[in-house]
ZAGU-380989 format. One line per 8 residues: for each residue x, y, z of C-alpha. Coordinates in Angstrom, 1 decimal. Last residue first. Example, Ala and Ser with C-alpha at 12.3 -4.5 7.8 and 13.67 -1.06 7.14 Angstrom:
! residues 2
13.7,-1.1,7.1; 12.3,-4.5,7.8 .
END
This chain:
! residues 86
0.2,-2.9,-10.9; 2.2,-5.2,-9.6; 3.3,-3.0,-6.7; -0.2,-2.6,-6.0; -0.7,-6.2,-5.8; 2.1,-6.9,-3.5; 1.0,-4.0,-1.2; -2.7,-5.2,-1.0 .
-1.4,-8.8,-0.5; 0.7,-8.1,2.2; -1.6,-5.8,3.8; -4.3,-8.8,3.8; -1.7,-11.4,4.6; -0.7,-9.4,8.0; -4.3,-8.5,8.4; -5.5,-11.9,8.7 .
-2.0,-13.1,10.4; -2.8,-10.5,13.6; -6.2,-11.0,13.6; -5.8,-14.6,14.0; -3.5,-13.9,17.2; -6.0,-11.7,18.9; -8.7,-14.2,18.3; -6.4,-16.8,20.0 .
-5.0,-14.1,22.9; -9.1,-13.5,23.6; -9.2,-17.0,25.0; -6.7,-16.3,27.7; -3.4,-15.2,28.0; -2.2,-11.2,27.6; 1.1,-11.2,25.7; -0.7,-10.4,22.5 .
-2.2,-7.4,24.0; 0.8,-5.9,23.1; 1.2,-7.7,19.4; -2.7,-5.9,19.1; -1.8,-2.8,19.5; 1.3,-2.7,17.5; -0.9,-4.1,14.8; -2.4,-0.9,13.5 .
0.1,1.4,13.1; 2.3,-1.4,11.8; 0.1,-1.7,9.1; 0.1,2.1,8.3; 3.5,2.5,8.2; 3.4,-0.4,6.0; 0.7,1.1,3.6; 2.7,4.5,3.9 .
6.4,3.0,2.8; 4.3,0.7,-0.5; 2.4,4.2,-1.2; 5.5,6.5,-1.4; 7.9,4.1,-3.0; 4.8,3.8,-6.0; 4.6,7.4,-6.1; 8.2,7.9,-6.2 .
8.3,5.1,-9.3; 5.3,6.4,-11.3; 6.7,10.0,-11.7; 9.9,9.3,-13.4; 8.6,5.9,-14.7; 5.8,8.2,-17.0; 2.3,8.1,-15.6; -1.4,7.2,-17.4 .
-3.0,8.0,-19.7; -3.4,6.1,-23.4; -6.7,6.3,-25.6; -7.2,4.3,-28.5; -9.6,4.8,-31.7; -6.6,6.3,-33.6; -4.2,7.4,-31.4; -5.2,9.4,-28.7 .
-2.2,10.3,-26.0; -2.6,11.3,-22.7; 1.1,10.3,-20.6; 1.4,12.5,-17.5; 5.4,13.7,-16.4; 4.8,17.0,-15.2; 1.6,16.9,-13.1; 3.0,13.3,-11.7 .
6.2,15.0,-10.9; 4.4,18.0,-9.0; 2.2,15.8,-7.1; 5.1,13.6,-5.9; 6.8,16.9,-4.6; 3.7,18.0,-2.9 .
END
């Protein structure tokens, strides 16, 4: 709600000549950005706790297991990285 609030409040839309500008002021764009980067990892590590238990298991499945793992790893960690960029 709070984040909501601050990007209501501090919006840039501005026309100047045959240029439009929107988007969010620091104040607004900073929380929002905190906010995303804290529930993309809290969602990441939602998702592989499941699979770093069945991790111990041995077996074929343990090598699929472990790929999954380091292809979402790299996938979150790029997702994050670029939206941080941006």
């Amino acid at each position: 709600g709070v984040i909501l609030v601050a990007m209501l409040l501090w919006e840039v839309s501005d026309i100047r000549g045959e240029h439009c500008y929107i988007g969010l002021k620091r104040a607004s764009s900073i929380p929002l950005l905190c906010y995303d980067t804290l529930f993309s990892m809290y969602m990441t590590v939602l998702f592989l706790m499941p699979l770093l238990k069945h991790k111990d298991k041995e077996g074929e499945d343990s090598a699929l297991v472990m790929r999954t793992l380091r292809r979402n790893l790299v996938a979150a960690t790029v997702s994050t990285s670029v939206s941080f960029a941006n």
